[in-house]
Structure formats: C-alpha cells, structure tokens
C-alpha positions as CSV (number, residue, x, y, z in Angstrom):
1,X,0.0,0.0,0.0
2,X,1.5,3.7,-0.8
3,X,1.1,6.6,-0.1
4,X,1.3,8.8,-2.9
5,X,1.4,12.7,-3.3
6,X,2.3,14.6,-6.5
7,X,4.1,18.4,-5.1
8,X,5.9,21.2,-7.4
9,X,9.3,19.9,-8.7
10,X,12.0,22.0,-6.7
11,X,15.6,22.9,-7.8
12,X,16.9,19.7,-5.3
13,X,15.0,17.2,-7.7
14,X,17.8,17.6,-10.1
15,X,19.8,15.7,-7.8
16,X,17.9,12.5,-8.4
17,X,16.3,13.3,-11.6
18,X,19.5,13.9,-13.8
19,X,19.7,9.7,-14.0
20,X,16.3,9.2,-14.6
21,X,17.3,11.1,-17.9
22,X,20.4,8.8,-18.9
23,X,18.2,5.3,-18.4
24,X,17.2,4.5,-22.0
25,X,14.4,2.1,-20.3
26,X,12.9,5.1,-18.9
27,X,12.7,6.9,-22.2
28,X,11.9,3.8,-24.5
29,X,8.7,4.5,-26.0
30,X,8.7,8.5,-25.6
31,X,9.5,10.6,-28.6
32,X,11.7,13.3,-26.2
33,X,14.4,11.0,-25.8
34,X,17.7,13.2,-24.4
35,X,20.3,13.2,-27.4
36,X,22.9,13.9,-25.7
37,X,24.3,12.8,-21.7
38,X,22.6,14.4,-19.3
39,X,24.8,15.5,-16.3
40,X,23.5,16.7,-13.2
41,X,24.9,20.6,-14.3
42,X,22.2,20.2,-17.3
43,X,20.0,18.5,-15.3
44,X,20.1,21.7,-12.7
45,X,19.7,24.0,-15.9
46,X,17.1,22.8,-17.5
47,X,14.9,22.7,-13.9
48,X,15.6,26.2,-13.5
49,X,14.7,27.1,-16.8
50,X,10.8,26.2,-16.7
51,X,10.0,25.3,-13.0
52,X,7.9,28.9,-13.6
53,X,7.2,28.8,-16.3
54,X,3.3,30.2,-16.5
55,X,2.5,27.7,-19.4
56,X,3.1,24.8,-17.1
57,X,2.5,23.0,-13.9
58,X,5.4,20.7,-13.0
59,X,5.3,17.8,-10.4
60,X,7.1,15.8,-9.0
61,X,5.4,12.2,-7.8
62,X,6.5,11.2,-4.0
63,X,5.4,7.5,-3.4
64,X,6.2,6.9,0.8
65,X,8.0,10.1,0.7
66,X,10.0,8.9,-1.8
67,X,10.3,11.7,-4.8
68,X,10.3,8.7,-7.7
69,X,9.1,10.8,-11.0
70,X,7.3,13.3,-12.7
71,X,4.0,14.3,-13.7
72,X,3.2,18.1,-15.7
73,X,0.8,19.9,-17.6
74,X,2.5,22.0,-20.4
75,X,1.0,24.8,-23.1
76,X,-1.6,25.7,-21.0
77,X,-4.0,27.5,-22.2
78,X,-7.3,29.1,-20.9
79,X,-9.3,26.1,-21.5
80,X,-6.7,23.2,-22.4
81,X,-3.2,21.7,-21.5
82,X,-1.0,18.9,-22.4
83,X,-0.1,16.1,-20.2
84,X,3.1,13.8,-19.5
85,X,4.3,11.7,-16.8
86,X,7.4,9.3,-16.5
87,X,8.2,7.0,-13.7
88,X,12.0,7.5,-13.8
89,X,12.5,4.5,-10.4
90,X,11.3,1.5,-12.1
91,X,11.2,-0.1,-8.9
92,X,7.7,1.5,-8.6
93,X,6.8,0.3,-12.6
94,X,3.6,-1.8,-12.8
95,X,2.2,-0.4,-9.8
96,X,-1.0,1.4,-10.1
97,X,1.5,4.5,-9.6
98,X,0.7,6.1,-12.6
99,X,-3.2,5.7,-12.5
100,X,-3.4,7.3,-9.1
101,X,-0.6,10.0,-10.0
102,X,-2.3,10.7,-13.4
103,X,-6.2,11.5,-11.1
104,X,-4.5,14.0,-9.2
105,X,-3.4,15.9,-11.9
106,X,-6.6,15.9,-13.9
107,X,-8.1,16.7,-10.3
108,X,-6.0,19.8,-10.2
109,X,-6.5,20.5,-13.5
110,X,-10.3,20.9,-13.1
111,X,-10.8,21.9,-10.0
112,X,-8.0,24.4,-9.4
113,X,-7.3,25.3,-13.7
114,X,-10.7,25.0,-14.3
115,X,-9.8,23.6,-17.7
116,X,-11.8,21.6,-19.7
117,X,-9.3,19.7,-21.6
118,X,-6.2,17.9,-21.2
119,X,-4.5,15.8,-24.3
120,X,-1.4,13.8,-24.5
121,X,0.1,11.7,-26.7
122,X,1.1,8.1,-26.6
123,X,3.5,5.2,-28.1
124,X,1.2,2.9,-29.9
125,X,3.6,-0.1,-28.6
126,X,3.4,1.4,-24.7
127,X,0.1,-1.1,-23.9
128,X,0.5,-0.4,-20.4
129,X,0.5,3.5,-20.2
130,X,-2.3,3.3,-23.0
131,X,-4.4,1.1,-20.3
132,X,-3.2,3.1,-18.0
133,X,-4.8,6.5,-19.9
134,X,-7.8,5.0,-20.5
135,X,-8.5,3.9,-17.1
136,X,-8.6,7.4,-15.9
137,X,-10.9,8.4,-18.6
138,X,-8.4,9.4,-21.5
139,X,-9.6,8.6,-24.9
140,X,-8.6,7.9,-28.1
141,X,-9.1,10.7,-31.1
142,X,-6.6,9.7,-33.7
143,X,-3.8,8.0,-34.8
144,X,-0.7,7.3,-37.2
145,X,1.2,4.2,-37.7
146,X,3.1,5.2,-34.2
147,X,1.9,7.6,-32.2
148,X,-2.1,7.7,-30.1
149,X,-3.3,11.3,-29.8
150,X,-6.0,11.0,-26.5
151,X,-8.3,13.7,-24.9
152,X,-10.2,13.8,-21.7
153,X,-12.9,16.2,-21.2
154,X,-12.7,17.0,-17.8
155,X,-16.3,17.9,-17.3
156,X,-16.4,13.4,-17.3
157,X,-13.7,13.5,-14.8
158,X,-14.6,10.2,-12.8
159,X,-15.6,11.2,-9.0
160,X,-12.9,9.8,-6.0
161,X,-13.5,6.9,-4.2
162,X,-13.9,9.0,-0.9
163,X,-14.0,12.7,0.1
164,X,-12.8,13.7,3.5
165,X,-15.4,16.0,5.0
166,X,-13.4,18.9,6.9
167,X,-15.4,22.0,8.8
168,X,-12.4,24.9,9.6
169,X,-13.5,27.8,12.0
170,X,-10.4,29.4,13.8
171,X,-8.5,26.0,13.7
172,X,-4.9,27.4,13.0
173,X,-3.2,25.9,16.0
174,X,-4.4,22.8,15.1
175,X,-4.8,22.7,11.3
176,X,-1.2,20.8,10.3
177,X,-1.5,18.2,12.4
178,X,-5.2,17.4,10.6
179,X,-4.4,17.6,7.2
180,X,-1.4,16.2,7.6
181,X,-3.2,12.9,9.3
182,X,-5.3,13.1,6.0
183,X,-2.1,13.4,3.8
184,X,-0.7,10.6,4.9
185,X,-3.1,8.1,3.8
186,X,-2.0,5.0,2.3
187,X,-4.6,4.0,-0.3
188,X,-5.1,2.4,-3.3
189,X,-8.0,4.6,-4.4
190,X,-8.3,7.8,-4.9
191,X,-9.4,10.6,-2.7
192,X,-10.1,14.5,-2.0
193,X,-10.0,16.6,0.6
194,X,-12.9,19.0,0.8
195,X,-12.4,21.7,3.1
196,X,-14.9,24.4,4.0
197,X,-13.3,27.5,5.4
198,X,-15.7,30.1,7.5
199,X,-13.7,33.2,7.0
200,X,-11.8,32.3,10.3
201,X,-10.0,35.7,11.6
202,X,-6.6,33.7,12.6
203,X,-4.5,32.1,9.7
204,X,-6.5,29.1,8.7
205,X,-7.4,30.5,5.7
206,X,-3.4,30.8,4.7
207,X,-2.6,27.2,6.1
208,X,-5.1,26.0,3.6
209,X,-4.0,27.8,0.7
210,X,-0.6,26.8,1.2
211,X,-1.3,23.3,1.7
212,X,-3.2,22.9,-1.7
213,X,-0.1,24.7,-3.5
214,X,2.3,22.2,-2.2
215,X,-0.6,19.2,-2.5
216,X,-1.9,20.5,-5.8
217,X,-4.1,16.9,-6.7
218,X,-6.0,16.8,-2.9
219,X,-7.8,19.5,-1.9
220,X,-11.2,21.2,-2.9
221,X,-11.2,24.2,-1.1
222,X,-14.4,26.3,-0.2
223,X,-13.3,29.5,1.5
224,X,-16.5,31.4,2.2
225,X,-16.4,35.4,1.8
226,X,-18.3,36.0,5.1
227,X,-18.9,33.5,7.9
228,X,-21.5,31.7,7.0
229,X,-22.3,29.4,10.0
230,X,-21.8,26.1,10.8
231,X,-24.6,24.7,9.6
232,X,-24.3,26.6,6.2
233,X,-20.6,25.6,5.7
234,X,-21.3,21.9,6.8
235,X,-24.6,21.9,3.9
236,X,-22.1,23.3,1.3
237,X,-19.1,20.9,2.3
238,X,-21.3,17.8,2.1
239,X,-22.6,19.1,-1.3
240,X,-19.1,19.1,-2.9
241,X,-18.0,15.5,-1.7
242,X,-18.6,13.7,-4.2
243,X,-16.6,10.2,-3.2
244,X,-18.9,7.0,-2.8
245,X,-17.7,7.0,0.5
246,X,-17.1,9.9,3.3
247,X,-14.8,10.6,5.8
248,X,-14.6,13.1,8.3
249,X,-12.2,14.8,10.4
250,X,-13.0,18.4,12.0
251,X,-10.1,20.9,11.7
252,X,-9.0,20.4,15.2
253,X,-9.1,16.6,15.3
254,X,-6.8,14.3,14.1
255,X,-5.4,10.5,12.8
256,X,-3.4,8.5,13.7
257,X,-3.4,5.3,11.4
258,X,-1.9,5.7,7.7
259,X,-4.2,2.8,7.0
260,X,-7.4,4.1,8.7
261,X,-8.8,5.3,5.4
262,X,-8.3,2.0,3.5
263,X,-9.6,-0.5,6.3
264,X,-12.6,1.4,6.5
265,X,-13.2,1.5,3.2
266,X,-12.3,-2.0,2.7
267,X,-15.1,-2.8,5.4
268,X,-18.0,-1.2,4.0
269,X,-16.9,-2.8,0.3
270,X,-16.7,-6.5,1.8
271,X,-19.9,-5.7,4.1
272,X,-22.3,-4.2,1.7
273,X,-25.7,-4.9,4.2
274,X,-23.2,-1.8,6.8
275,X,-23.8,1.8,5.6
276,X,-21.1,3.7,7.8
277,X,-18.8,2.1,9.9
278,X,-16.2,3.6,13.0
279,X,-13.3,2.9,15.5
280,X,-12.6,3.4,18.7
281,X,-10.4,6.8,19.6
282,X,-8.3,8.7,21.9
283,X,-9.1,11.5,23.7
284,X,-6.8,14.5,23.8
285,X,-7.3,16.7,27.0
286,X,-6.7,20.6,27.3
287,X,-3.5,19.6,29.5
288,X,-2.2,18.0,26.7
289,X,-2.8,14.4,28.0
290,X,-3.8,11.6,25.4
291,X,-6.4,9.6,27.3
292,X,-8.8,7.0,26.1
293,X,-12.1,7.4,25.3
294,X,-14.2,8.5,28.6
295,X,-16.8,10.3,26.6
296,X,-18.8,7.5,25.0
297,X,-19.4,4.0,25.5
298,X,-19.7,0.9,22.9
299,X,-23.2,-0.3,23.9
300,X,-24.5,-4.1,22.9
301,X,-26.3,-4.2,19.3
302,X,-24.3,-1.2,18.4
303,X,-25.0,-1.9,14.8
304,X,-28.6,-0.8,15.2
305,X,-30.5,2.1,14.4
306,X,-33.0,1.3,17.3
307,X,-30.3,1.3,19.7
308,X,-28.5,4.5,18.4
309,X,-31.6,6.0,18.6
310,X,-32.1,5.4,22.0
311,X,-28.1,5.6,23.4
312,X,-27.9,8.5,21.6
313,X,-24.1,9.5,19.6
314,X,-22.0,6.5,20.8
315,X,-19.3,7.1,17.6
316,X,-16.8,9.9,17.4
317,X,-16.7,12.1,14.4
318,X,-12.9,11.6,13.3
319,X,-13.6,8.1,13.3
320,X,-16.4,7.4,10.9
321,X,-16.7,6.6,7.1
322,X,-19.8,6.3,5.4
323,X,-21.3,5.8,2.2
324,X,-22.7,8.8,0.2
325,X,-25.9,8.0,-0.5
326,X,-27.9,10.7,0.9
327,X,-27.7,14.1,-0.9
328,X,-31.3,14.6,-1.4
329,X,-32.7,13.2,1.7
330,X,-30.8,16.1,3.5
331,X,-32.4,18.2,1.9
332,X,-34.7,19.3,4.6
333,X,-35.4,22.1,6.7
334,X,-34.9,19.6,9.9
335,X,-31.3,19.2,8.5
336,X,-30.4,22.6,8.0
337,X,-31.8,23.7,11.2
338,X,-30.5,20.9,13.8
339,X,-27.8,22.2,16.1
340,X,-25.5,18.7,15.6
341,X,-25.3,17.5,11.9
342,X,-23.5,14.1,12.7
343,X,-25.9,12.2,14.5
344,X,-28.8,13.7,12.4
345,X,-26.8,11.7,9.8
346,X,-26.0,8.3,11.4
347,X,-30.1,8.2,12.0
348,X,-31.0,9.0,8.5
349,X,-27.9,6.5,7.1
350,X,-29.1,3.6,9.2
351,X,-32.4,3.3,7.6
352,X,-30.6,1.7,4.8
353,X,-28.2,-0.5,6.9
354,X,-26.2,-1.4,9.8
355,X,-23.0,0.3,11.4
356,X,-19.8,-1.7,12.3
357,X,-17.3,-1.2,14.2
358,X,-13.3,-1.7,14.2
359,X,-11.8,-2.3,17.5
360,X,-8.5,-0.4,16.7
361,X,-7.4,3.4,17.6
362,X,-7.2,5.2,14.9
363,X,-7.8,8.4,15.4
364,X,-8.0,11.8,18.3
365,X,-10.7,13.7,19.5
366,X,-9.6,16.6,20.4
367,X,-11.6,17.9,23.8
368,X,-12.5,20.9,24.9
369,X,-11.9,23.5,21.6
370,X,-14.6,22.1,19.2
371,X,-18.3,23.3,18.5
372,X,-19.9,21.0,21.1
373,X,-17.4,19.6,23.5
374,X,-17.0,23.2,24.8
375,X,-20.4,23.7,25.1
376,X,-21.4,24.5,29.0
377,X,-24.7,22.1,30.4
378,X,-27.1,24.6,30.3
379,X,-26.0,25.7,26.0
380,X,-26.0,21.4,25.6
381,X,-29.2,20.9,26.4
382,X,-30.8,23.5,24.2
383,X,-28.4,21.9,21.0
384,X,-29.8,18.3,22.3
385,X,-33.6,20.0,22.4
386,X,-32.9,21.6,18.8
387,X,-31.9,18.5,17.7
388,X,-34.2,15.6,18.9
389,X,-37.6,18.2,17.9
390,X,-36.0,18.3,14.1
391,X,-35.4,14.7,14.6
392,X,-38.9,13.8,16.1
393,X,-40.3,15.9,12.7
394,X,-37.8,14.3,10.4
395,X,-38.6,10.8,11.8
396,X,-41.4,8.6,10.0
397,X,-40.8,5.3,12.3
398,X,-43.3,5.3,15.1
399,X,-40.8,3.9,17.5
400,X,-38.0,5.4,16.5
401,X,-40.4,9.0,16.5
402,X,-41.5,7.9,20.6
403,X,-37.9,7.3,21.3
404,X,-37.3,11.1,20.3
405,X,-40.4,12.5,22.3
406,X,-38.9,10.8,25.2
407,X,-35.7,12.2,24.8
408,X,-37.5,15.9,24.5
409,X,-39.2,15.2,27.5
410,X,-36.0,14.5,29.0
411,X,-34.0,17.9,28.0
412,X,-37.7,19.9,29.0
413,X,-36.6,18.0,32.4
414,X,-33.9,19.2,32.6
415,X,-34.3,22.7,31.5
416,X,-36.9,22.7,34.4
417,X,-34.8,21.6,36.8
418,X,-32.0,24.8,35.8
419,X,-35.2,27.5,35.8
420,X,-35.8,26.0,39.5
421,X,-32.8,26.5,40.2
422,X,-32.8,30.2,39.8
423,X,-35.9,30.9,41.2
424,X,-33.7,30.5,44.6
425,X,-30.4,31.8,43.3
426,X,-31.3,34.7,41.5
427,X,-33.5,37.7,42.7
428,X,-34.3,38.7,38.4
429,X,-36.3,35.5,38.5
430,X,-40.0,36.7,39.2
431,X,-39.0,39.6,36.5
432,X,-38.4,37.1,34.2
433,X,-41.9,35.6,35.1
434,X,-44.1,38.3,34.9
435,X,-42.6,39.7,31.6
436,X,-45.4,39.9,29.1
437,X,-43.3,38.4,26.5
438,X,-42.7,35.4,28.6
439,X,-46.6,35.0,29.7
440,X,-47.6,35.1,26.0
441,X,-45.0,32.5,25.0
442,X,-46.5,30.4,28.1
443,X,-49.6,30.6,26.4
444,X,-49.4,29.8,22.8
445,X,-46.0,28.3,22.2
446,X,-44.8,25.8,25.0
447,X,-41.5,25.1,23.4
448,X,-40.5,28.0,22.6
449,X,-41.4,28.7,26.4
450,X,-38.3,26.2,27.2
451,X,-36.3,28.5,24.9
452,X,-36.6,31.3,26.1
453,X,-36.2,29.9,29.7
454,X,-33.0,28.5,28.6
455,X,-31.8,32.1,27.3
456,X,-32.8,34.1,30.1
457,X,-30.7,31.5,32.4
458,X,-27.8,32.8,30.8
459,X,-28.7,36.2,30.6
460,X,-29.0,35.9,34.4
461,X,-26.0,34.3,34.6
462,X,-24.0,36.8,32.2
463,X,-23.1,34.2,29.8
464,X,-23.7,35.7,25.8
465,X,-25.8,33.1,24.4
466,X,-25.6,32.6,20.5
467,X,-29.1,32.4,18.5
C-alpha cells in the first residue's frame, strides 16, 4: 500500500532526476528522448529554466516520501493543457502509480485550472501506459502508424473513491496536524480533501492555501467570503463531496493510522448490508494528555438504528466513514436547522443498513476546543432539544419517532430543573416571570417557552448566548 502525493518539482530534484534522464528504459517509448548525456549541471539548468514557467505546472510524484518521478501539464491554455508523466525509479513500474498520479493531476486540472481539456500523446507499442490512460478516462481521437493522440474532457472527470469531510473555523493551531493525518493516507483509491473555510480571523485561511499549492491533486477548497455558519458551511461541504464514501475529520481533530482510510473502506466494500462504519479513539485533553475514550461507551447491538436512537451519539466524528448515498434526503429544513449534523446523519444513514465497528485506535478527539465539547450544560441541552424536535419531525418510524419524544421530555426536564434553580439563586427571576413576553409565550407556544427559559438562564448568569 503507498502513499502517494504529487508536489511542485523543486531545484533539489535535479539531484535524483539527472539519472532518470540517462536510463534509456525510462525513455523507451517516448518521442523526447535526451540526445545527448545528461549531467547533473544540465540537469540543474534545464529545472531552472521552466520550474515557472506560466504555461506549465510541473510535479514531482512522491510514493512513501519517496520523490520517484514526474507528472506536468505544459501549453496551457485558458481552456486546455498537455499532459506527460514518467516514472524515472522503475522499482515503482507496474504499480497502479501512474493511475493514481495521473487522477490528481486531472483533479488539479479541473478543480483548481478549471480547464476543460487535457490531451497527451502516446507510443502505440506502450500497452500499459495506453491502459493506463484509459483507465482514468483518457480517450482515443486519432492516430498514425506510431503515435495515439488521447483527450479527456474533464467535465467526465470520474468522481474519487472518498472525500474527506473537513469543517475549519479558527482551527490554525491545530490545522497541520489534521491535514497532515489526512495526507498521509496509504490507499489504493483515490481521494479529495474537501475543506470548508468560515472566513476564520486567525490564519487558517493561509494554512489551507498553502497546503493545496504544495498538495496540488488533494484538496477542494471552499473559502466562504463572510462566515457563514456552521450549519451553512457543513450543507455546502457535504454538497461538494462527491466520493462514494465519506470521511470526516473536524479541523481540530486528528489520525493517527496511515491505513485508517483504507480499512474502513475495505469494510463497507466487503460488508455491503453496513452503511457507515467507526473505531474506537483517543481522547486529547486541554492539559495535553492523550487519554482513552471517557466520553462514549460501545453499547450491545451497536449496529442498530434502534439502539442509536435510544443511546444517543455513541461514535466519534474523526472516526467514521460512510457511504454517500444521501444528498437529497438532507435536503430538509430539519437538517439545515438541527444544532448537531452528525448524528442527524448516522439516524438517516441507518435506515438503509447497519454500522460496524473496528476495534482499533485510529484516530483523536480533540476535547475541549470544538463546536460541542465546549459547550457549558445549560448551551448542551438547548443543542440536544434543537436536535431531537428536528429529529422527532424528520422521523417517520413510530418507534424510532417515541424514542425522540422521550428524549425531548428529558431535555424539558432538565431545563426545568435549571429555571428551578434560579428561582432560589437569583432575585431577576420573578421579573423574568411576569414579563409579558414570557406570559404570551406560556400561552401559545410551549416550546418555545423552554427557549426562552433556557436564554434568560444565561442572561441571568451573564453568559452571551448565541441564537
């Protein structure tokens, strides 16, 4: 298993490259064959000469860190480029290198170029690069007695296997050690990286950017001109993953596993009756210690929706893949509006199947920074009422739909018990009471009477309380 990265060629490659050049193996069915010995000084000269050049994009391809060939775009043009690759360490020939090297070039070609065409051309004797072409989608427009002339529209660009779901708000402290946990992915499929970027006001923005220059074929990036929410950026993310499968990993989370992505994915392919599937995590503290996993619990019949439903969010975020199978079932007011999109999604999902589980550590949680893990008591019970009333209306099952009532009874409970709580610790209480706005509420709108008890507790308590 590899994992393999395509970056810009830098002035160092010449090193290694200059022998690459001299191999006549390496240049046996090309038509640029070197006519004269390359040395290491023309080697160095020649780099120099186009590494910026604007009508081309030159990469080097690193297999396991390993820098083992190159991979460019040349006369670009607004719409259309030319492609060529060479695998100059033919310890790395007949390896499904150049299939996955060639996707994240055409990746960056679209996504980032936003061309429309790329073309090459191709030995009629090289069977395996020709095999090679067409399994990424190149096809065949003409040809002489030696040479193939393919094209690939890009708009037919075949999807990745997976996209990795990322949500970044203010995450720069944290950001490398994410994406470089997705970077380091030993696969043999393809992936993306789509990232949604809430117009953070640290340098997350800048991280990103940088990251996709020196991982050109990887990431999709949506940076957002204002801040659009949470539950805006996390509809628009989902929207652009278009992978069979989806992974996710929040900005300020982690993994640890180079092999997470592919055992997962392995799973659901093997096990086509499970929609999603997890592992178990570590927990990363705010004192910096790694501890295991005191937040959630495996329960028995895990792999059911009935008792997800009822244990509530038993699997951590950085640790699930699932299949991508419900873009238009999201599309729902309950969606858009619920307070915590990941369970809202493991509910709908396992209508259609079961969830495994794979008892190895993969992956951290980091506690304490994110969205919800932050959260105070009295802010996570108004997200857990949010969620199970969008739920209960989303829900069709009957028992599934009691199992939510009950849990809204629960958090009305509990909000309760707070307001009680006040009416002996704090002397605004009976003003909060006899307020007109509140007595109307009472009358008409009894949730929205838990609401705005649940607001007024921290106004009383002089915490600032997002709506």
């Amino acid at each position: 298993m590899y994992n393999l990265l395509i970056r810009p060629l830098e002035i160092e490659d010449a090193k290694i490259s200059w022998k690459w050049r001299n191999d006549p193996e390496v240049w046996k069915f090309t038509g640029s064959k070197p006519n004269i010995e390359i040395s290491p000084e023309i080697e160095l000269q020649w780099l120099q000469k186009v590494i910026n050049e604007e009508s081309s994009k030159r990469f080097a391809i690193v297999v396991n860190e390993k820098y083992i060939g190159n991979i460019q775009l040349t006369n670009i043009t607004k719409n259309s480029a030319v492609f060529h690759i060479f695998i100059g360490d033919k310890d790395y020939w007949g390896k499904g290198i150049s299939s996955l090297a060639t996707y994240q070039l055409l990746y960056f070609a679209k996504t980032v170029l936003k061309l429309k065409t790329v073309e090459l051309e191709v030995n009629l004797s090289h069977i395996a690069a020709i095999k090679s072409y067409e399994s990424t989608g190149f096809k065949k427009v003409s040809q002489n007695e030696q040479i193939i002339c393919m094209s690939h529209d890009l708009s037919e660009l075949q999807t990745p296997t997976l996209s990795v779901f990322v949500m970044v708000y203010n995450h720069e402290k944290f950001l490398n050690q994410c994406l470089d946990g997705i970077l380091m992915q030993k696969c043999n499929f393809s992936f993306d990286i789509v990232v949604g970027e809430d117009c953070s006001s640290d340098n997350s923005r800048e991280i990103l950017i940088n990251y996709q220059k020196n991982h050109p074929g990887k990431f999709k990036l949506l940076l957002h001109k204002t801040n659009i929410g949470a539950n805006k950026n996390q509809e628009q993310v989902l929207d652009n993953c278009t992978g069979r499968y989806i992974a996710i990993c929040e900005g300020d989370d982690y993994w640890t596993d180079p092999l997470k992505l592919q055992k997962q994915v392995d799973f659901l392919e093997n096990n086509p009756e499970y929609v999603l599937c997890f592992h178990d995590i570590k927990i990363l503290k705010s004192d910096g210690e790694i501890a295991d996993d005191f937040i959630t619990t495996l329960p028995d019949q895990y792999e059911e929706r009935l008792t997800l439903a009822k244990k509530l969010n038993y699997i951590h975020t950085p640790s699930v893949v699932f299949r991508n199978i419900l873009k238009d079932e999201l599309n729902t007011i309950e969606f858009y509006k619920s307070p915590i999109g990941d369970f809202f999604i493991y509910m709908v999902l396992t209508k259609y199947g079961k969830m495994g589980h794979i008892p190895e550590t993969m992956a951290v949680y980091r506690y304490g920074v994110g969205m919800f893990s932050s959260l105070s008591a009295l802010k996570s019970i108004k997200a857990n009422l949010l969620l199970f009333t969008n739920l209960y209306s989303f829900e069709k099952d009957a028992e599934i739909k009691e199992i939510f009532f009950e849990h809204i009874q629960s958090c009305i409970a509990q909000i309760d018990n707070e307001f009680g709580k006040l009416q002996f610790e704090n002397s605004k209480f009976n003003e909060i009471l006899s307020s007109k706005r509140y007595r109307f509420l009472k009358k008409h709108y009894p949730i929205l009477v838990l609401l705005y008890k649940i607001d007024h507790l921290f106004l009383s308590n002089n915490i600032i309380l997002r709506k």
